[in-house]
PDB file of N, CA, C, O and CB in Angstrom:
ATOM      1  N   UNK A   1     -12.064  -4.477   4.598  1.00  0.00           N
ATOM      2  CA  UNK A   1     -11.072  -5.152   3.783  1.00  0.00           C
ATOM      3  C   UNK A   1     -10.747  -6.478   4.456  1.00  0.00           C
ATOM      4  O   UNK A   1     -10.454  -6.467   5.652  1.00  0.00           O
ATOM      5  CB  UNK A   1      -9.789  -4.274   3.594  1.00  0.00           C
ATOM      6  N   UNK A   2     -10.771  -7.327   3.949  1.00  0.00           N
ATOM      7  CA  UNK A   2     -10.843  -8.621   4.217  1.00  0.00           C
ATOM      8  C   UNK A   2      -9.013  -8.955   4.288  1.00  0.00           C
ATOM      9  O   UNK A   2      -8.111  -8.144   4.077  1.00  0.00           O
ATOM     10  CB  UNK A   2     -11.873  -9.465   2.937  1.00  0.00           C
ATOM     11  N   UNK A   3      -8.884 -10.566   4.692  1.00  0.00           N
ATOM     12  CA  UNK A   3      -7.171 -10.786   4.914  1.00  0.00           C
ATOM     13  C   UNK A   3      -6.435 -10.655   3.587  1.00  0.00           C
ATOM     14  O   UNK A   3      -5.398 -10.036   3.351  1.00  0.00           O
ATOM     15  CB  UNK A   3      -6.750 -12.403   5.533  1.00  0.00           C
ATOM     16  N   UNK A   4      -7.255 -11.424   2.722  1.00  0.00           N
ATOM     17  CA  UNK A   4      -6.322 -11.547   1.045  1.00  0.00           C
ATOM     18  C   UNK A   4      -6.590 -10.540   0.528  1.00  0.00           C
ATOM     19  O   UNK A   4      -5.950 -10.543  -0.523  1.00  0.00           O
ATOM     20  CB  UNK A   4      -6.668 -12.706  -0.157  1.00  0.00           C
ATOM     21  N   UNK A   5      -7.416  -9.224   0.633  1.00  0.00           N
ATOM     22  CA  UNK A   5      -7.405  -8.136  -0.028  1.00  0.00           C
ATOM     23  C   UNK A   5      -6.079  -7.374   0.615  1.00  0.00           C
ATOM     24  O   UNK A   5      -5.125  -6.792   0.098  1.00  0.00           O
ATOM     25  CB  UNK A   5      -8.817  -7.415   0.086  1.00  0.00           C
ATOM     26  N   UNK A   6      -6.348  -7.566   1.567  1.00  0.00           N
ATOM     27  CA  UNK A   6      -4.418  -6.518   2.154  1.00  0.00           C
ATOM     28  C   UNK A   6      -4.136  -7.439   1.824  1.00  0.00           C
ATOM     29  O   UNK A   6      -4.649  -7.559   0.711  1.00  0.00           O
ATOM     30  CB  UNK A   6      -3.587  -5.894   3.873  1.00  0.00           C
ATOM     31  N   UNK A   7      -3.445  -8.531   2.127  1.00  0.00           N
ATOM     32  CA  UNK A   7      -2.089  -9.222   1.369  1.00  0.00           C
ATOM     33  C   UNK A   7      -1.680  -9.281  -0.180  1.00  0.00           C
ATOM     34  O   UNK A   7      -0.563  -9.557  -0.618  1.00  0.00           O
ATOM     35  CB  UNK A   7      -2.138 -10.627   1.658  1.00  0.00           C
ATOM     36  N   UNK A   8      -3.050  -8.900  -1.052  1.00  0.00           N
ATOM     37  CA  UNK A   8      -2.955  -8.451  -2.418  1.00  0.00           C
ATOM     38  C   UNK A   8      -2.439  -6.934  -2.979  1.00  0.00           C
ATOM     39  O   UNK A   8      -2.054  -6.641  -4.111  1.00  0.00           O
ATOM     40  CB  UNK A   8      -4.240  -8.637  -2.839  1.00  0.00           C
ATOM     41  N   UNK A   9      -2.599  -5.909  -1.542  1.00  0.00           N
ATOM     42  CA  UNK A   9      -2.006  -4.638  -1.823  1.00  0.00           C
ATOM     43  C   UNK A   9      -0.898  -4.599  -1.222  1.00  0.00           C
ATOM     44  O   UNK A   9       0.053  -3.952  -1.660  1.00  0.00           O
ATOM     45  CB  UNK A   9      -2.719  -3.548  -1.500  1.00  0.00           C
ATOM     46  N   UNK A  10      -0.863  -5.220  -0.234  1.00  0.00           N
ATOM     47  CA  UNK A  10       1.056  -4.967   0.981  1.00  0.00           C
ATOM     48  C   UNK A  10       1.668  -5.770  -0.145  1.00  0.00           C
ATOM     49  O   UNK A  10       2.701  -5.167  -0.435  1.00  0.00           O
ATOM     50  CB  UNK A  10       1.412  -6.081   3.267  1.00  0.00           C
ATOM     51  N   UNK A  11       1.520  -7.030  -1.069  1.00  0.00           N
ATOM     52  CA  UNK A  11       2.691  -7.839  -1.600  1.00  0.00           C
ATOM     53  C   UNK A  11       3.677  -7.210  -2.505  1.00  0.00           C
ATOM     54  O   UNK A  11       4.906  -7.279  -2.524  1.00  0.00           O
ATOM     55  CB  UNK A  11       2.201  -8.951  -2.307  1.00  0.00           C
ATOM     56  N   UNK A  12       2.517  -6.343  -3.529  1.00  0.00           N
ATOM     57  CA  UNK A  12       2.993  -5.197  -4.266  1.00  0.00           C
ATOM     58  C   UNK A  12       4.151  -4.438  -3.733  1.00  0.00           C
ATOM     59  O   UNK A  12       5.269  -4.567  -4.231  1.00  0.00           O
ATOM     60  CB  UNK A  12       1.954  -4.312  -4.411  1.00  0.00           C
ATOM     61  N   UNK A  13       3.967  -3.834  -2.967  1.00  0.00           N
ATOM     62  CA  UNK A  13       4.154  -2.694  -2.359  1.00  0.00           C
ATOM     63  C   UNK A  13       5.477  -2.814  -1.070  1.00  0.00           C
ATOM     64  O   UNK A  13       6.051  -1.900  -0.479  1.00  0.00           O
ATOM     65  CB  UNK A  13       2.647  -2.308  -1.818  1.00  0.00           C
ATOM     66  N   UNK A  14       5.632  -4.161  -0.963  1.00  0.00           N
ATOM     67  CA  UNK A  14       6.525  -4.727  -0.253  1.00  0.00           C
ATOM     68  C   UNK A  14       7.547  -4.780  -1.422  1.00  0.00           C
ATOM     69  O   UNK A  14       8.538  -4.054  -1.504  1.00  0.00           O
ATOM     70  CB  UNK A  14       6.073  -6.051   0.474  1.00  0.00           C
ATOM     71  N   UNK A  15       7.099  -5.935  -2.507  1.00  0.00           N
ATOM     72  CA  UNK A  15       8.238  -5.850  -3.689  1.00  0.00           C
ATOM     73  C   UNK A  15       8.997  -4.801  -4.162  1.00  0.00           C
ATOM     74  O   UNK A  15      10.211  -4.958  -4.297  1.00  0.00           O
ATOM     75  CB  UNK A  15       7.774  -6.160  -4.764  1.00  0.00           C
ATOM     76  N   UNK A  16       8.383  -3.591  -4.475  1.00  0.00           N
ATOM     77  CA  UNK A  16       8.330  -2.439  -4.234  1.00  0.00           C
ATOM     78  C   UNK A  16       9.839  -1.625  -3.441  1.00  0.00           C
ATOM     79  O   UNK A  16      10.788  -0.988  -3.897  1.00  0.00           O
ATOM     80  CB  UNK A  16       7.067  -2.461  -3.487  1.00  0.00           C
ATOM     81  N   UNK A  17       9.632  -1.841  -2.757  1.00  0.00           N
ATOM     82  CA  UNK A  17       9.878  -1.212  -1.403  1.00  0.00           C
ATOM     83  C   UNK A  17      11.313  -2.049  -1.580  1.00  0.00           C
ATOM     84  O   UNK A  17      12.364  -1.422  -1.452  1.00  0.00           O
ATOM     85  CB  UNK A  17       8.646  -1.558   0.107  1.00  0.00           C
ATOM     86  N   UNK A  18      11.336  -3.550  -1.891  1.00  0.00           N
ATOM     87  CA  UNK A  18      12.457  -4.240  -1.421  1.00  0.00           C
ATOM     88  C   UNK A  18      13.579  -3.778  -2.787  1.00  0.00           C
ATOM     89  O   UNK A  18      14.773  -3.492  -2.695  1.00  0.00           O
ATOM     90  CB  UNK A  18      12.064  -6.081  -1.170  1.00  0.00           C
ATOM     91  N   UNK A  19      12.998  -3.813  -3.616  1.00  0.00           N
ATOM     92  CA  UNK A  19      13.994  -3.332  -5.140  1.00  0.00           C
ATOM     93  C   UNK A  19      14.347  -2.436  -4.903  1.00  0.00           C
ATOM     94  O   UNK A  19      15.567  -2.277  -4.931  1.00  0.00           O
ATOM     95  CB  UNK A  19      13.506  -3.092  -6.555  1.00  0.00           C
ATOM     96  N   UNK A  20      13.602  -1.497  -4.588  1.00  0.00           N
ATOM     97  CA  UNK A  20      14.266   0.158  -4.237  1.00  0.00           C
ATOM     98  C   UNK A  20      15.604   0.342  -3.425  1.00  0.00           C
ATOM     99  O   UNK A  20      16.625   1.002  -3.612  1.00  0.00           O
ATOM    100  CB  UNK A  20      13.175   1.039  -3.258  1.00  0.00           C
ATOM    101  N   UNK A  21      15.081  -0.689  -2.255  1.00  0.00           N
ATOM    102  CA  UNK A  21      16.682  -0.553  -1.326  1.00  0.00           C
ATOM    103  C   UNK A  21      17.503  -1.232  -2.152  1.00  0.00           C
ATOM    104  O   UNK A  21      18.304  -0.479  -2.706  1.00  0.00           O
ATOM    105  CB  UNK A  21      16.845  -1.324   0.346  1.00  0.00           C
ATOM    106  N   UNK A  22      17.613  -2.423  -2.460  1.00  0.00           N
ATOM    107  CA  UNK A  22      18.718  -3.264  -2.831  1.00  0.00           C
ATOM    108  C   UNK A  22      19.247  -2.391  -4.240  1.00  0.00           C
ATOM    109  O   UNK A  22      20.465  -2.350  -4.410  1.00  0.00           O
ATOM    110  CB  UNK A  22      18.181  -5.007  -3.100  1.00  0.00           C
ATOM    111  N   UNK A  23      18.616  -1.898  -4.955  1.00  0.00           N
ATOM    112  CA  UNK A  23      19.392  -0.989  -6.101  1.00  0.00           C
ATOM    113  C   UNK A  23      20.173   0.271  -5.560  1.00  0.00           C
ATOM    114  O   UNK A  23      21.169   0.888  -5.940  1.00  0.00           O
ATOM    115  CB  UNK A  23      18.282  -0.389  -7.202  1.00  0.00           C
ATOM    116  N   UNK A  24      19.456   0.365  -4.706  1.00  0.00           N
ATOM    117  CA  UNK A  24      20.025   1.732  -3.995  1.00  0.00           C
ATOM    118  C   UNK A  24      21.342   1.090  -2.897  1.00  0.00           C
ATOM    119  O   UNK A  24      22.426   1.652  -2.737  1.00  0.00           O
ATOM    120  CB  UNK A  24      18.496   2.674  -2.922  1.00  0.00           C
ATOM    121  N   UNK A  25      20.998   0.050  -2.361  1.00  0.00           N
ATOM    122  CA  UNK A  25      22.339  -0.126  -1.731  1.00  0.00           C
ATOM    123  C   UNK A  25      23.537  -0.692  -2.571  1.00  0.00           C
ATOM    124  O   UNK A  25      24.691  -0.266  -2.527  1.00  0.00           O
ATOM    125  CB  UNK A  25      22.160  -1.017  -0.600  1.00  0.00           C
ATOM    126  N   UNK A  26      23.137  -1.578  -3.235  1.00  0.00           N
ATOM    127  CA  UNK A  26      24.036  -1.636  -4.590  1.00  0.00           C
ATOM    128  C   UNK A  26      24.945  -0.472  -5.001  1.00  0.00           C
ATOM    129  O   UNK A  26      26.135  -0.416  -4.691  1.00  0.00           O
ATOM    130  CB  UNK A  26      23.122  -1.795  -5.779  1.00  0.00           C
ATOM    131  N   UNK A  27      24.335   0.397  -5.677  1.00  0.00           N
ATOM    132  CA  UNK A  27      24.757   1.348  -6.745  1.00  0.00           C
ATOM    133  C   UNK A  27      25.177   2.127  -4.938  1.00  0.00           C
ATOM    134  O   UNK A  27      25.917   3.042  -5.296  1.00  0.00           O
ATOM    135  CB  UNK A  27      23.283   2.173  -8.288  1.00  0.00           C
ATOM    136  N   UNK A  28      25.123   2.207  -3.774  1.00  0.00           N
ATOM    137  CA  UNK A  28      25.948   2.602  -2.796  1.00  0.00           C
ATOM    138  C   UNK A  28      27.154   2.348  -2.875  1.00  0.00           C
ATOM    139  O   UNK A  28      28.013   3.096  -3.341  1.00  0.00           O
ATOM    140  CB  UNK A  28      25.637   2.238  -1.798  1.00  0.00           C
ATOM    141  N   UNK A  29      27.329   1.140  -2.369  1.00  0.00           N
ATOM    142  CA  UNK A  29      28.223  -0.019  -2.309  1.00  0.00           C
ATOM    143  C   UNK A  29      29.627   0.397  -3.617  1.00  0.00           C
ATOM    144  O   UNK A  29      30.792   0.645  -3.305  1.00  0.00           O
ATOM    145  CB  UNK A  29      27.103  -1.632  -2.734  1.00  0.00           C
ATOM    146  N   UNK A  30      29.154   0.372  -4.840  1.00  0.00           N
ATOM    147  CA  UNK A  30      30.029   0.687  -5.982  1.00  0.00           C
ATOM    148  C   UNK A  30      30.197   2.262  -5.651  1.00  0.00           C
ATOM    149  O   UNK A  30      31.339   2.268  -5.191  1.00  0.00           O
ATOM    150  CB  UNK A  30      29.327   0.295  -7.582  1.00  0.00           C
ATOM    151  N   UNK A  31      29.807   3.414  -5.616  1.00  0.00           N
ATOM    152  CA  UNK A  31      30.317   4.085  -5.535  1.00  0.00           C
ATOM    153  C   UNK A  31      31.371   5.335  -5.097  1.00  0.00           C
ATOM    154  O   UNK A  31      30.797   6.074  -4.297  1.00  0.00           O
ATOM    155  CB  UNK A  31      29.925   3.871  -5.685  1.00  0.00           C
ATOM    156  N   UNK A  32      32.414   5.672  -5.323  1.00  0.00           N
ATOM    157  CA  UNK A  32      33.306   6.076  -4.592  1.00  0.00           C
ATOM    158  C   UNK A  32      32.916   7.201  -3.704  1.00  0.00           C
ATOM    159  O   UNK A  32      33.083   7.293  -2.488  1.00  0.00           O
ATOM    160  CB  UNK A  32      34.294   6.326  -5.334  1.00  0.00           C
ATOM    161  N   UNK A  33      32.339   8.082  -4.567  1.00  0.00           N
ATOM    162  CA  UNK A  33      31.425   9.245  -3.411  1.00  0.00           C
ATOM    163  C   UNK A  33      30.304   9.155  -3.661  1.00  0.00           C
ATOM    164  O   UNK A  33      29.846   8.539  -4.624  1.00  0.00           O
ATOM    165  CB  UNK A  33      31.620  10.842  -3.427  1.00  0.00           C
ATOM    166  N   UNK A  34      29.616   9.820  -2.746  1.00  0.00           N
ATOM    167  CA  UNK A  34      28.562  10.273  -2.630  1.00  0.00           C
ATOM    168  C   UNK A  34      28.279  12.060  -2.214  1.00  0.00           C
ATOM    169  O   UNK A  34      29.275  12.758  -2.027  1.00  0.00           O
ATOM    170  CB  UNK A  34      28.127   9.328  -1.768  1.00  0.00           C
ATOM    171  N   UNK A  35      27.113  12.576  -2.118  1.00  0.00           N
ATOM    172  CA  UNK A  35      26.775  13.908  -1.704  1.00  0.00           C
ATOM    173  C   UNK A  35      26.654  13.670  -0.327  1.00  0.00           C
ATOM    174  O   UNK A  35      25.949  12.855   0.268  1.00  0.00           O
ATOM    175  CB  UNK A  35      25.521  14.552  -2.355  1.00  0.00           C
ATOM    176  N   UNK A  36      27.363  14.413   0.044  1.00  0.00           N
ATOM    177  CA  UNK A  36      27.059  14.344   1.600  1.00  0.00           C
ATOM    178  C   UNK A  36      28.707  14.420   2.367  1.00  0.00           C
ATOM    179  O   UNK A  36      29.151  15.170   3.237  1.00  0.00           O
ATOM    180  CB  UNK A  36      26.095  12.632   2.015  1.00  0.00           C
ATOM    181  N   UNK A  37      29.389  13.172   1.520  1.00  0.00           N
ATOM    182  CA  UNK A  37      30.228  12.424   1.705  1.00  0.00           C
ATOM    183  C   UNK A  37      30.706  11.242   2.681  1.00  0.00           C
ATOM    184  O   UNK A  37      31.783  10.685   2.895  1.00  0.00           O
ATOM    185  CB  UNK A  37      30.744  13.064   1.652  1.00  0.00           C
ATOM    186  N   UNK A  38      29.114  11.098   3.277  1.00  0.00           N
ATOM    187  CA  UNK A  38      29.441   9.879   4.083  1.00  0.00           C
ATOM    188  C   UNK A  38      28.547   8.181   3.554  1.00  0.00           C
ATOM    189  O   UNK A  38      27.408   7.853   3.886  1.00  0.00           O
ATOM    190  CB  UNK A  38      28.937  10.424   5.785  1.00  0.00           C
ATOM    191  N   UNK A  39      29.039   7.773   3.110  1.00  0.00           N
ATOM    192  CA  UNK A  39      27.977   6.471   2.571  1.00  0.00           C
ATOM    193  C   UNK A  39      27.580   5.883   3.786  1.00  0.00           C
ATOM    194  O   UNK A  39      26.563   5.353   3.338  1.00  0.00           O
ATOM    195  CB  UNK A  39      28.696   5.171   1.546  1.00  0.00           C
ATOM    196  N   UNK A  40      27.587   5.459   5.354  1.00  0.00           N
ATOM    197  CA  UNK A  40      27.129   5.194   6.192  1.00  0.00           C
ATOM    198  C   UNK A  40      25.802   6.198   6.179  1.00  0.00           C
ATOM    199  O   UNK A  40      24.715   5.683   5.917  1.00  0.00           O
ATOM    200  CB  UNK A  40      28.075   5.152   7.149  1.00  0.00           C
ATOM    201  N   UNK A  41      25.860   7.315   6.396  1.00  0.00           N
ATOM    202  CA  UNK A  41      24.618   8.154   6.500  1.00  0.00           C
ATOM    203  C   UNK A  41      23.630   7.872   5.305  1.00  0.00           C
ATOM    204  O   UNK A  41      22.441   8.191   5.335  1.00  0.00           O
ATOM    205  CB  UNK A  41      25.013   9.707   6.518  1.00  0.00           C
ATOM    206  N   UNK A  42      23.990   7.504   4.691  1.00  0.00           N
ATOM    207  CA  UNK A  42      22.941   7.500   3.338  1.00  0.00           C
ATOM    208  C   UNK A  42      22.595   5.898   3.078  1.00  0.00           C
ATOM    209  O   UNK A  42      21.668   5.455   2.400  1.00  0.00           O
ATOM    210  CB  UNK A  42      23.794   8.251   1.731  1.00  0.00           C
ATOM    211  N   UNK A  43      23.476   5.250   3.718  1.00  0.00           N
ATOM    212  CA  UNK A  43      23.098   3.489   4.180  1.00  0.00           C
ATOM    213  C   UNK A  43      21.991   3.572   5.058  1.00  0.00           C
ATOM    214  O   UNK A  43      21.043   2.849   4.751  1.00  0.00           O
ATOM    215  CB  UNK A  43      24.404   2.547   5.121  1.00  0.00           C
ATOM    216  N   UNK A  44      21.851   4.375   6.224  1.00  0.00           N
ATOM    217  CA  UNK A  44      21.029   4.258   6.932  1.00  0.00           C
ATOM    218  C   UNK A  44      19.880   5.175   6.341  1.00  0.00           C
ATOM    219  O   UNK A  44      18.733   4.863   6.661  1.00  0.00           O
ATOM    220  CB  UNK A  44      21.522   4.454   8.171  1.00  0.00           C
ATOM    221  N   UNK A  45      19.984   5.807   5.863  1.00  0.00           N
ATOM    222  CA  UNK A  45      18.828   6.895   5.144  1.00  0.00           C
ATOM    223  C   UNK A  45      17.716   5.799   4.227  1.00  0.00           C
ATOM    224  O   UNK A  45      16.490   5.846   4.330  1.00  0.00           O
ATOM    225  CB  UNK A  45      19.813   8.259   3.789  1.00  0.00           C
ATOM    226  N   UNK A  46      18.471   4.856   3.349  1.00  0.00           N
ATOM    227  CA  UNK A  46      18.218   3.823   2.849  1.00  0.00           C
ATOM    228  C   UNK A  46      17.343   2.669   3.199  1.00  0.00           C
ATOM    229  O   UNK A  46      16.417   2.306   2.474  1.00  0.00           O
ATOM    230  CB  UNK A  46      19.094   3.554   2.731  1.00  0.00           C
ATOM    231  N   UNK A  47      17.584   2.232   4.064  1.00  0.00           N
ATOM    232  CA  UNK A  47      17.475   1.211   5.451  1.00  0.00           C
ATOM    233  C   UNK A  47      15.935   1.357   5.817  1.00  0.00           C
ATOM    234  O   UNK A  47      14.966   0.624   5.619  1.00  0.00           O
ATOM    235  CB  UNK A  47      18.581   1.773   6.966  1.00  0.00           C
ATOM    236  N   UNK A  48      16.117   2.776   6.521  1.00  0.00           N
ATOM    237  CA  UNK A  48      16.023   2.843   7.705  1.00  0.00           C
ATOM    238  C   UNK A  48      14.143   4.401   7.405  1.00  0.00           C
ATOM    239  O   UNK A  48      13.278   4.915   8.115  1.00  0.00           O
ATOM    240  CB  UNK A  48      18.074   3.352   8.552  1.00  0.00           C
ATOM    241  N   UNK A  49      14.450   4.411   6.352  1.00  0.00           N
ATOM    242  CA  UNK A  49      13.141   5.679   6.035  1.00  0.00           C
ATOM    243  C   UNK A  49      12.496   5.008   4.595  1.00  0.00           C
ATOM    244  O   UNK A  49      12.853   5.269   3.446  1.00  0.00           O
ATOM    245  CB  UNK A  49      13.935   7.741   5.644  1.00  0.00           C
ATOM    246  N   UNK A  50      11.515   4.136   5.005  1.00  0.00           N
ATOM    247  CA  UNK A  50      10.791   3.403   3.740  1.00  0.00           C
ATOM    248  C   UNK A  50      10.176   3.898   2.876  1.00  0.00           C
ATOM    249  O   UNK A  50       9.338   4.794   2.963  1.00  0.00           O
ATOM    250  CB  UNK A  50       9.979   2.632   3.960  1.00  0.00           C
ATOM    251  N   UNK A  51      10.710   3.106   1.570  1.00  0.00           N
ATOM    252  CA  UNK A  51       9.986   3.830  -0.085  1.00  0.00           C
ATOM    253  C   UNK A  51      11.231   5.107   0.200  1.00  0.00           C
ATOM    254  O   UNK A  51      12.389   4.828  -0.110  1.00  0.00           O
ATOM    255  CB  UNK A  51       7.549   4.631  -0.116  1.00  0.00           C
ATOM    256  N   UNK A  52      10.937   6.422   0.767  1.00  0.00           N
ATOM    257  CA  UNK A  52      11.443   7.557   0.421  1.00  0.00           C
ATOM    258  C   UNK A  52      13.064   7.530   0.350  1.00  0.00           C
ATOM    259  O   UNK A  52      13.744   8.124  -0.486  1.00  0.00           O
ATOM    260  CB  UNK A  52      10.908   8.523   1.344  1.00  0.00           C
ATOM    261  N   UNK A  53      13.391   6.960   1.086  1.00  0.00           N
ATOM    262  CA  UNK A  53      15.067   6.754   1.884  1.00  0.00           C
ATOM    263  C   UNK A  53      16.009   6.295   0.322  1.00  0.00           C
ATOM    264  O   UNK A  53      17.211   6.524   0.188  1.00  0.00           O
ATOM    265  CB  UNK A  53      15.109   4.922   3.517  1.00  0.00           C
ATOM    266  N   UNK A  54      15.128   5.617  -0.741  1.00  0.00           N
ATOM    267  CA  UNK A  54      15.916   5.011  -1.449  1.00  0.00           C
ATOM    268  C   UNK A  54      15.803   5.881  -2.662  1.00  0.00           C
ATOM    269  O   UNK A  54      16.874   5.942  -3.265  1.00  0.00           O
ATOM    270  CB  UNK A  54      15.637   3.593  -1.555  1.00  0.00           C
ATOM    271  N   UNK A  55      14.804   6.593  -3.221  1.00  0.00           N
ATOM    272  CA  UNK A  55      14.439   7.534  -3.516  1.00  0.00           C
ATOM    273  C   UNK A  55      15.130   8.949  -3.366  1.00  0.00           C
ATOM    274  O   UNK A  55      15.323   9.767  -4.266  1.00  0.00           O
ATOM    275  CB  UNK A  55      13.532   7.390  -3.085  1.00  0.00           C
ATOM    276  N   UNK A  56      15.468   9.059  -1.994  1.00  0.00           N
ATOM    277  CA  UNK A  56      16.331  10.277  -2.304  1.00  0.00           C
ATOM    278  C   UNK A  56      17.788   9.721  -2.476  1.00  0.00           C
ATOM    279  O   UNK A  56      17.981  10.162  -3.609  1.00  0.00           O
ATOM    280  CB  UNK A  56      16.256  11.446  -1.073  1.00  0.00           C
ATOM    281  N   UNK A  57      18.468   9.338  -2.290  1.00  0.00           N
ATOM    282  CA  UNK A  57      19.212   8.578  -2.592  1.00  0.00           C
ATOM    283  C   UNK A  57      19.863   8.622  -4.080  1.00  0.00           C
ATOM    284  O   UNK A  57      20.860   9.142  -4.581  1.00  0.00           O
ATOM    285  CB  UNK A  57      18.617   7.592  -2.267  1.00  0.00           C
ATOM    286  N   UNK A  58      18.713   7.752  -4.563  1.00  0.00           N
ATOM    287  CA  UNK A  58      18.916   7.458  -5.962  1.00  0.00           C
ATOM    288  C   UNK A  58      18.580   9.141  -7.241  1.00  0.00           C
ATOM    289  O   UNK A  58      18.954   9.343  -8.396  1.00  0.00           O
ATOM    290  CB  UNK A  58      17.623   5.955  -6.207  1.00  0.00           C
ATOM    291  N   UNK A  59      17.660  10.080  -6.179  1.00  0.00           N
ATOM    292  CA  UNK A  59      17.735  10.814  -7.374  1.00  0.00           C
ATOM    293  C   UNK A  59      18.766  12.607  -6.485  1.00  0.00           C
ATOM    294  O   UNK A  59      18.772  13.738  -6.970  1.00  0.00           O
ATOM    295  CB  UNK A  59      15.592  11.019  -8.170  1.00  0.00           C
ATOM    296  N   UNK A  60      19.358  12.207  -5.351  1.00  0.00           N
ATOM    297  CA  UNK A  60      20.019  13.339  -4.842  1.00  0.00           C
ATOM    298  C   UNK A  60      21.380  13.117  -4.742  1.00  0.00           C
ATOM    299  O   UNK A  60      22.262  13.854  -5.184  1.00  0.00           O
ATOM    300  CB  UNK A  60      19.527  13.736  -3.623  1.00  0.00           C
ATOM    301  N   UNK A  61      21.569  11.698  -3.931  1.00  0.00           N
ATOM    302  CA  UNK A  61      22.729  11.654  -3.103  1.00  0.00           C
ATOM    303  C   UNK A  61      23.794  10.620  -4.157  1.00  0.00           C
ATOM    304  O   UNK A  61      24.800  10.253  -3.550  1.00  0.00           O
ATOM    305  CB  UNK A  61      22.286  10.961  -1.390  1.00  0.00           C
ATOM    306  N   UNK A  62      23.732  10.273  -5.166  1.00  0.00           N
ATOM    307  CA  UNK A  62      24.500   9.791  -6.094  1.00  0.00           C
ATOM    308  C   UNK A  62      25.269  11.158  -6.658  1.00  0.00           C
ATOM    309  O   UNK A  62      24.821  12.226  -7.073  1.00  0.00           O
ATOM    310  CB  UNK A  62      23.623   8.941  -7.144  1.00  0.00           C
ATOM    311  N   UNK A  63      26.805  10.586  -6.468  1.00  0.00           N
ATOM    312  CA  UNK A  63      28.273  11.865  -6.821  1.00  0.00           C
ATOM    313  C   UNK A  63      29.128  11.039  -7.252  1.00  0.00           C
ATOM    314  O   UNK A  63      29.135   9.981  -6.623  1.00  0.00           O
ATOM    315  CB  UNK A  63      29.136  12.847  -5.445  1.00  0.00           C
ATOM    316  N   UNK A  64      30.226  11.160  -8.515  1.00  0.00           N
ATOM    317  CA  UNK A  64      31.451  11.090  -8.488  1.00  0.00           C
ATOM    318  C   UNK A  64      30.997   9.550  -9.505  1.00  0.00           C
ATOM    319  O   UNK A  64      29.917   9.303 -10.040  1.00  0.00           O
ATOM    320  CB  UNK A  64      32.326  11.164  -6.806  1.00  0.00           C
ATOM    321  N   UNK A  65      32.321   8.690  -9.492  1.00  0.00           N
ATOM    322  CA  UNK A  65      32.122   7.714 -10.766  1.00  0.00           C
ATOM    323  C   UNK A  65      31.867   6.073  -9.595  1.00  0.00           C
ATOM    324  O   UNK A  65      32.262   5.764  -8.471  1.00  0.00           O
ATOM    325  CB  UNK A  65      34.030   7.722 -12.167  1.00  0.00           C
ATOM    326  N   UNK A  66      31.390   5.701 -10.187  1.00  0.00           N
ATOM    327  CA  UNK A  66      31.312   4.441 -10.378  1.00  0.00           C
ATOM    328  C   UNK A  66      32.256   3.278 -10.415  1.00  0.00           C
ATOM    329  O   UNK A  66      32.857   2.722 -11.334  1.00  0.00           O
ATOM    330  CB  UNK A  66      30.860   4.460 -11.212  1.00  0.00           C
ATOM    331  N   UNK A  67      32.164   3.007  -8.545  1.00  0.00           N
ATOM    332  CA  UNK A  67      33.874   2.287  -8.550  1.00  0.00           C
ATOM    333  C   UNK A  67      34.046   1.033  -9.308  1.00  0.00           C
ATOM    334  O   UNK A  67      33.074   0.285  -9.211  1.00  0.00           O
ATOM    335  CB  UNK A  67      34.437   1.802  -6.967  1.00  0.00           C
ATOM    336  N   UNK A  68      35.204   0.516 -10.175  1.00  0.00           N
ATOM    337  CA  UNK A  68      35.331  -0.575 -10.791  1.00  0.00           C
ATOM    338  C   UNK A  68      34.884  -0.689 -12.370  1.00  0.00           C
ATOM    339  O   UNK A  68      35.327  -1.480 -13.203  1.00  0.00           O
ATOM    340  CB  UNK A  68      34.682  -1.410  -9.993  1.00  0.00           C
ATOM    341  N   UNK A  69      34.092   0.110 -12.508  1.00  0.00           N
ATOM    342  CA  UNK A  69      33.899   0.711 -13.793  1.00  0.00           C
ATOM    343  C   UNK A  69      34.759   1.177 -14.441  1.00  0.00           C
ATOM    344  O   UNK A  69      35.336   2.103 -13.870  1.00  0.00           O
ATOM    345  CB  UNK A  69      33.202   1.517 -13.818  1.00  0.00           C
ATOM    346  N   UNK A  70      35.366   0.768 -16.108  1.00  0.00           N
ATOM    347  CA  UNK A  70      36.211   1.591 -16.966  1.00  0.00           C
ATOM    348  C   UNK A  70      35.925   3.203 -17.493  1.00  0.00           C
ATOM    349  O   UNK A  70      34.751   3.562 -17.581  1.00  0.00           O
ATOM    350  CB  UNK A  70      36.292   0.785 -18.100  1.00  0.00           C
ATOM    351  N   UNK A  71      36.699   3.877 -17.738  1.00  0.00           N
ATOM    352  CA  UNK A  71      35.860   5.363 -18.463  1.00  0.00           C
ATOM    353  C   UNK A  71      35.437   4.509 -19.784  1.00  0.00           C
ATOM    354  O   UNK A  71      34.799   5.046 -20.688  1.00  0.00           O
ATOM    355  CB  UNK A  71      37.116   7.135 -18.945  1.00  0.00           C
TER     356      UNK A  71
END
């Protein structure tokens, strides 16, 4: 594999990777709880364990409403 063939699969896959956290730290950020109940632990879960970290996150550790939001 040549240089521009990886930089044609990591660019993807970086983009990827970068949306995942920032939605996931986002929709952190707004919410009042979480499962677990610590949003530091699940900041770093985020962070800190790539692709998967944001992933569980987004389909486990989301609880409770949506701060700033009306019903």
């Amino acid at each position: 594999m040549d240089g521009w063939t990886a930089v044609a699969v990591l660019v993807p896959l970086i983009i990827i990777q970068l949306t995942l956290m920032i939605v996931a730290l986002v929709d952190l950020a707004r919410r009042e709880a979480v499962r677990g109940g610590s949003k530091l632990v699940w900041a770093l879960v985020i962070v800190l364990i790539n692709t998967i970290g944001p992933i569980l996150y987004l389909l486990w550790g989301r609880e409770g409403e949506v701060g700033g939001l009306p019903d």
